[in-house]
Structure formats: structure tokens, C-alpha cells
N, C-alpha and C positions, 0 to 999 in steps of 0.2 A: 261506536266501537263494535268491531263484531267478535264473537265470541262462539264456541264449536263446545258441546256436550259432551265429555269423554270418562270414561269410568274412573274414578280414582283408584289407584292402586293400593291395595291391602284393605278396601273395603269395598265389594263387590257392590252393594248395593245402594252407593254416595254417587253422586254425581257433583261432580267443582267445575267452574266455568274456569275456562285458560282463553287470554288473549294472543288473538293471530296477529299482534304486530311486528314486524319484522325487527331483527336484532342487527343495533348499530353494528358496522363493520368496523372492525381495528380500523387504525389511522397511521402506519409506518410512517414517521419526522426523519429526513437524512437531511443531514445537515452539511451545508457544499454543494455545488451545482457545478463541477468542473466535470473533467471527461470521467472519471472515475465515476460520478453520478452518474453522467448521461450512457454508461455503460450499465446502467441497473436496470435503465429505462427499460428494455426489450423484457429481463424474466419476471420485472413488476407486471407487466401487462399482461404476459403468459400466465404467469399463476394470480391475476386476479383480484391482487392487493392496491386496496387506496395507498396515495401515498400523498406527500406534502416535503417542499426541496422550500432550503433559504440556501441564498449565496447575499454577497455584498454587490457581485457585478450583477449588474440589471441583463448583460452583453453575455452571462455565464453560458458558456454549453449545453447547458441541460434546459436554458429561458426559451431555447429555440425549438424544442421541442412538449414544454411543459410550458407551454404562456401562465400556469397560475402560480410558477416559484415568485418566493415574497424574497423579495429585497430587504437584507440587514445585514448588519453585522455580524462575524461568527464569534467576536471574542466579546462583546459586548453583555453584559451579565442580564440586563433587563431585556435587548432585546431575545437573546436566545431563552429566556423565561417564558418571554411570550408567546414564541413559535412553538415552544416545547408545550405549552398549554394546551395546545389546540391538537394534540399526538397524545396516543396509545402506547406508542414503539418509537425510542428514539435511537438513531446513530448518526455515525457521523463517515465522511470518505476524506478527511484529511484529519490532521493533528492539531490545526493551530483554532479550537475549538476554545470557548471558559470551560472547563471543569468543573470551577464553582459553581456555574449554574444548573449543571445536569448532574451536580450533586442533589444541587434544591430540588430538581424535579425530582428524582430518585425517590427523594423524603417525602414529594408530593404523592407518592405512587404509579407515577410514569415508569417504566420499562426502557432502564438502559444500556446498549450494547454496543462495545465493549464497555464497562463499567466508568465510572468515572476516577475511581484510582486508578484503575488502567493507563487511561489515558494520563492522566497527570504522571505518571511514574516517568511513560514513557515521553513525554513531551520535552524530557527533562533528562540532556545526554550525562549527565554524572547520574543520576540516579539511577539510570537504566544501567550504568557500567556495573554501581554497586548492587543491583538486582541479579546480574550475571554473576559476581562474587559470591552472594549469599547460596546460587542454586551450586555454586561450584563449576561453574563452564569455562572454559578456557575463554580468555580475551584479551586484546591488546593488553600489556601494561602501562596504565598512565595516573597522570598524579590530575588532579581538581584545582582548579585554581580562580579565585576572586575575579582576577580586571587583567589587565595588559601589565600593570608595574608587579605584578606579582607573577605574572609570566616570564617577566624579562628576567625579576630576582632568581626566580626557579632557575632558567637555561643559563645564570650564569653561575649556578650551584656545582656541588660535585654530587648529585644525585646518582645514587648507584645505578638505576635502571638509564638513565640518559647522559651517564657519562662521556659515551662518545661523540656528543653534538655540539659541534657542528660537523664533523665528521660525517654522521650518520645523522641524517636529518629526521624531523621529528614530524607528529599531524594533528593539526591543532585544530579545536571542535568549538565551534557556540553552544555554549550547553542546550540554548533553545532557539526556536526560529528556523534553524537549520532545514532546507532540503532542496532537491536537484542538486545536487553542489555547491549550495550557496551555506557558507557558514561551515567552510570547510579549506583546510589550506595546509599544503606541505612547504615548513618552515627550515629553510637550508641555512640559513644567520641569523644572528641576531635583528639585524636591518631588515630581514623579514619579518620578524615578530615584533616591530616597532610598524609593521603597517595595518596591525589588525585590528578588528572593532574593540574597543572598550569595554568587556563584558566577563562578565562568569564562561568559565568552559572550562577546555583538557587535555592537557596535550597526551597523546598516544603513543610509543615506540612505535616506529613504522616496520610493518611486518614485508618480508621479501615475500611479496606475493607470487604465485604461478597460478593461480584461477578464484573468482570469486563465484559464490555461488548465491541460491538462494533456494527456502523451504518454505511453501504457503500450507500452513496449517489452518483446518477449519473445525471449531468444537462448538457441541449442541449446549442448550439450555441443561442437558441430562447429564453433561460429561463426557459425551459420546465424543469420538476426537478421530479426524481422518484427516491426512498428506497427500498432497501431490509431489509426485516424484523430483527428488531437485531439475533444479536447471540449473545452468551456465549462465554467466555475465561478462559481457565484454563491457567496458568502459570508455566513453571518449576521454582524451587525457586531457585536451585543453577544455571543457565543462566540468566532468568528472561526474556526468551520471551517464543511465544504460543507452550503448550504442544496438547493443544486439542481444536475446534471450536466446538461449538454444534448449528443446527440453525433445526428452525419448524414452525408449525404454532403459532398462539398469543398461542391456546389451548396447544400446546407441548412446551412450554416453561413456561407456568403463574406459575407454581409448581415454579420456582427460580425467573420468573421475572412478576411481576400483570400488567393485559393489560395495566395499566393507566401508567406505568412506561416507555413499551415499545411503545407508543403514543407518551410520553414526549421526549425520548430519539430521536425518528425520528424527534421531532417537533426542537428541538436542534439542530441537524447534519443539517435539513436545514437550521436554520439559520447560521448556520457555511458556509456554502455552498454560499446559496444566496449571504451572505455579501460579500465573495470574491468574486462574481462573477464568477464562477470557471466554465471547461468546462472541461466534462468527468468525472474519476472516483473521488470521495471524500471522504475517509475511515475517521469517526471521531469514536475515542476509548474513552470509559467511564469508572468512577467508581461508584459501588454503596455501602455508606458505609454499617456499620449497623443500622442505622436510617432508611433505605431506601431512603435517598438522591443522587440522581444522581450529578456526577460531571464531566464537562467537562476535558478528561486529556491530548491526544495529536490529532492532524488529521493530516495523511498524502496524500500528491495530486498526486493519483495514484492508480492502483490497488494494494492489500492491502491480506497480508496472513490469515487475517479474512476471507475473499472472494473464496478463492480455493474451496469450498465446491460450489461455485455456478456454474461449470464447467457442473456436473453431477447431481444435485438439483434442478436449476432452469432452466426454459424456456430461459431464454437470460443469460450468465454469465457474469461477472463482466467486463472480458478481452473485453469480443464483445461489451459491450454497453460502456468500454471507448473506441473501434477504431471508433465505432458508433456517438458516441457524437463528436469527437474530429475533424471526417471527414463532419459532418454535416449530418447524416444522422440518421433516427428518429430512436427513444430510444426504448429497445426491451421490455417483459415483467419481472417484476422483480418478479412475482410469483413463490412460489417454488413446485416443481413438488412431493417433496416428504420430510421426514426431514432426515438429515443425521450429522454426525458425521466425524472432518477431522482430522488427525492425526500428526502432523507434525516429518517428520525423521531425526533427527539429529545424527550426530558423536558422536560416543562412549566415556566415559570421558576416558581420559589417553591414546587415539589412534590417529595415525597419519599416514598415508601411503594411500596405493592404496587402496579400497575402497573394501567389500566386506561386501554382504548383508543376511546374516545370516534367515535364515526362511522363507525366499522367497515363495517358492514353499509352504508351507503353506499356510501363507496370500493368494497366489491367488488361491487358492484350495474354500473359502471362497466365499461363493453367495453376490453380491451386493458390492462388495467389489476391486475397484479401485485405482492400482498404478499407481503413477505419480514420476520417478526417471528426476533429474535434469541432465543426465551427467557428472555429477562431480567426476573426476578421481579419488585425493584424499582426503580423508574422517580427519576430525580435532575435537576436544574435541567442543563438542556440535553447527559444523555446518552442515546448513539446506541441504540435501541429497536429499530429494524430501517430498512427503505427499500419505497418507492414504486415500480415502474421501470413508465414508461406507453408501448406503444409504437405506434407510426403510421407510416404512409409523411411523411405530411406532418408535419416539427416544429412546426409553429406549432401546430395542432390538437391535437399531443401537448403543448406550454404550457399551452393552454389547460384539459386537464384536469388537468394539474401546480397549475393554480391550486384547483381543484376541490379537490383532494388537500387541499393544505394549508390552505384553509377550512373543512372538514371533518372532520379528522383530525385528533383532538388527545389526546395522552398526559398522562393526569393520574395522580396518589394516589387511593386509595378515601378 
């Protein structure tokens, strides 16, 4: 061992021997290896952080570029113990993680972000509704309910709030498991809510929507808390998740959404945010009916397919300022460089096989105009392939080639 001679301090005349061995590096745990991961990839490498990815598929997005992610389970208690043993820093890029076990680690002294109440609150679509109750935020009105026979009892009630159904149909939630669209269903009869899974959930009063949006909030270990300015969401109707993202300045957006909306909406998402105490990224999704009422609808704790447009739009993107936040290190800018338009690619309806991307060489023919493919070998009736992100000073110009995109660009089977 070598060792260097140096004066100690507060007594000039001591000499203490200090060893030059170098000091372990953190060990960042993300836990998920899908594109959300394999989007961390580039600012883990730019700023210099070891990291360590588990997914369950061996085939994940991120294996193809990180040959040493470990294969496991993510809900699995003993296996994510394990993984988490071997991390300094743990997080996660989806929701359907155990809790319980990154509670253990938590107790072991691991470092976890977003917390693991966090995560359990929100994993969990009644508990998050009553979460928004407790802060006071405006949100669907809906009732909780056990299983399907207790659905059915419900809609054949005179419940004040959904007295008008079948009339006015209703949206019925898995309290967990839910996402892409999946675990999500507008219920117009009764014989519709006799075809849904067997489980705890909720039905919602369905809001007359005219725009959905969305607000990614990022907060430090200190409490330090910065937004990126909303975006737009468009929805495919027959999936029911994002067809397209639009984000700009207050000025490139106020045509669909008025400053004071987009003010209200961030003033929101913090408080979503603060309350949990959350650390790193915090995507909270809105509705606004036609009244112009904003309504709290779901948030999820992670980076967030609202967000992908912030890769190549904004000065810090969504992915760096949660490795940023989560590792302790200050939060980047959330201004946007320019506005842009993001396109989401999904699988072709009716196709299933190895994956082939139709117009290709088109789309990157197209100035401004950035692919991002996930890897993903083969391609399924409306899953996510990769995204589009087109960017421009002017949005409307960037629509316009968003139209392009997706006339263009289409994922089929060989």
C-alpha cells in the first residue's frame, strides 16, 4: 500500500500517513431494461456514472446495448433484493416493480428513488385517486370498487354521481397493472361491464374532454423542483395511449392551451410532486374538459412518453435530469431549445412477427427530423417500436411534418 506524508491539520507539526486508494464509485441500480432504460443509456455515459439495469426479458432494449444487464424478475421480492444489493442508488423506469423489497433495501441503507411509498401509492389507481383528494386537486369523480359483482351492483345503483348510465357512459380502471391502455375501458352497458377482468378498480365519470395534457416535474434530493412547460397529447382512440406529443413555448401552445391554464397546470403537478416528496422525474397527466377545467388524471414516477421530445428540444432532457436528481446532482435546464412534435411508432394492427419499418429512408431524408427505434425484434398490434421527435422553431411547421411521419412510416410483419 502506498501512502503520501501530509501535514495534518490543526497541528502543524504531526505528520499522519493517508492512503491513495482510490474511492469506490456509486453503483446507480435502474431497475427495467425497456426503452425508457435504454434512453438513460447516452447521459449515464456522458456524466460518468457506473450503472447496473435488471429486466425479466433477456431480448430487453437496453441487453443490446448493455450486454451485462442481469436477467430477473422485477416483482419478484428475493430477486430484486439481490440486484438491489449489489447498488448504491436504486430506481426504477416503470411501475410494476415490489415495493416491498426496495422498502428492505431502503432499511438496508440503499438509496431509493422515487421512494418506495411513492411507488406503492402510486401503483395503486384508487389510492392515487385518494391521494389527489387529500391535496385537494380536482379529479374525475369515481367510486372504488372490490371485483366485477360489485361493479355491476354499483351501475345498477342510483348513485348520485352516475346516475345517468348508461346514458352517459362511464371509465373503468384496474386499480393495478394498468398501462399503454391496457386495464382501461369505456363502459357504455351494462354487458360491457360484464366483460371486464375480475379485480379491484373504479369507475370514473367520464369527463367531455377537448385536450389532454401533460406536466414532467423534476425535484432534487434538497427539494429543489423544476417543470417543463406542458405539452399536448393526442390519443389513439382504438389503443387509447399517445398518438402524438406537441410541446413549445407558453406562445406556441396558448392557440389550444391559455397561459393561465398552463401556469395552473404546473402549479398542480408541483403539488403532486412536493406532497410526495418525490425525487427525480414526476410525469403528472391532465384533462381539460370543455369548460376549460383542468383535472388531475394519473402521474406516473419516472420518466414518462410525454418526455421523449425533451432528448432533442430541450437543454437538459427528461432522462439526464432523473439520473441527475436521483444521483444527487443539480438539476439541468428545463428550457426548451426549440418546439417540436413527437410521434409515437407503434405496431401495425393485425401484424405480428419480425419487425419491419416501412418508409424509413423517407422519414430520414426529412430535415429536423429524428429516429429513435427501440430494438425491438418483433413488432405486435399497436406496440410501442420506437418514436419520431421533429423539431422547429415554428410548431405548426413541425405538425406538419409529424403528418408526413405518420403517412409514411408504417411498422409491419415480414
Amino acid at each position: 500500500m502506498r501512502y503520501d506524508i501530509v501535514l495534518a491539520l490543526g497541528f502543524p507539526n504531526s505528520l499522519i500517513l493517508m492512503s491513495q486508494q482510490p474511492m469506490r464509485q456509486t453503483v446507480l441500480g435502474i431497475l427495467g431494461g425497456g426503452q425508457l432504460g435504454s434512453m438513460m443509456l447516452d447521459p449515464l455515459h456522458r456524466l460518468g456514472i457506473k450503472a447496473r439495469f435488471m429486466d425479466p426479458d433477456p431480448e430487453a432494449p437496453v441487453a443490446a446495448r448493455f450486454p451485462s444487464t442481469v436477467v430477473g424478475s422485477l416483482t419478484n421480492e428475493e430477486t430484486v433484493l439481490a440486484f438491489g444489493r449489489g447498488c448504491d442508488v436504486l430506481t426504477y423506469e416503470l411501475e410494476a416493480v415490489h415495493a416491498g423489497a426496495l422498502a428492505r433495501l431502503a432499511e438496508e441503507g440503499k438509496e431509493v428513488w422515487h421512494s418506495s411509498e411513492t411507488l406503492a401509492l402510486l401503483q395503486n389507481k384508487i389510492t392515487q385517486k385518494a391521494y389527489y383528494d387529500r391535496l385537494g386537486l380536482p379529479t374525475a369523480p369515481y367510486r372504488a370498487l372490490e371485483g366485477k359483482e360489485a361493479l355491476l351492483n354499483f351501475l345498477m345503483s342510483s348513485d348520485e354521481i352516475f346516475v345517468d348510465f348508461p346514458q352517459k357512459p362511464v371509465v373503468w380502471k384496474s386499480a393495478q397493472g394498468g398501462y399503454d391502455g391496457k386495464g382501461v375501458r369505456t363502459l357504455h352497458s351494462l354487458a360491457d361491464a360484464k366483460e371486464v377482468t375480475d379485480r379491484p378498480c373504479l369507475v370514473e365519470q367520464k369527463i367531455d374532454i377537448a385536450l389532454e395534457l401533460a406536466v414532467l416535474t423534476v425535484r432534487d434530493r434538497k427539494g429543489n423542483i423544476r417543470c417543463y412547460s406542458p405539452c399536448l397529447m393526442q390519443f389513439d382512440s382504438q389503443a387509447n395511449l399517445v398518438k402524438r406529443v406537441m410541446a413549445g413555448s407558453v406562445e406556441a401552445i396558448e392557440s389550444w392551451l391559455p397561459p393561465q391554464l398552463q401556469n395552473q397546470a404546473q402549479e398542480m403537478a408541483v403539488a403532486v410532486a412536493e406532497g410526495l416528496g418525490t425525487v427525480g422525474v414526476l410525469a403528472v397527466e391532465f384533462l381539460m374538459d370543455t369548460q376549460g377545467r383542468l383535472w388531475v388524471n394519473e402521474s406516473a414516477p419516472r420518466p414518462h412518453n410525454s418526455g421523449h421530445y425533451t432528448i432533442e428540444a430541450a437543454y437538459c432532457s427528461q432522462f439526464e435530469q432523473h439520473i441527475r436528481a436521483v444521483m444527487g446532482l443539480p438539476l439541468g435546464d428545463t428550457s426548451l431549445r426549440s418546439s417540436a412534435v413527437m410521434v409515437n411508432l407503434v405496431g401495425s394492427p393485425g401484424s405480428v412477427g419480425p419487425a419491419v419499418y416501412q418508409g424509413m429512408e423517407r422519414i430520414l431524408s426529412l430535415p429536423g427530423v429524428f429516429v429513435h427505434l427501440y430494438g425491438k425484434a418483433e413488432t405486435r398490434p399497436y406496440r410501442k417500436m420506437g418514436h419520431v421527435t421533429i423539431v422547429r422553431s415554428d410548431l405548426k411547421k413541425a405538425m406538419d411534418l409529424a403528418d408526413h411521419v405518420e403517412e409514411y412510416l408504417h411498422i409491419a410483419a415480414e
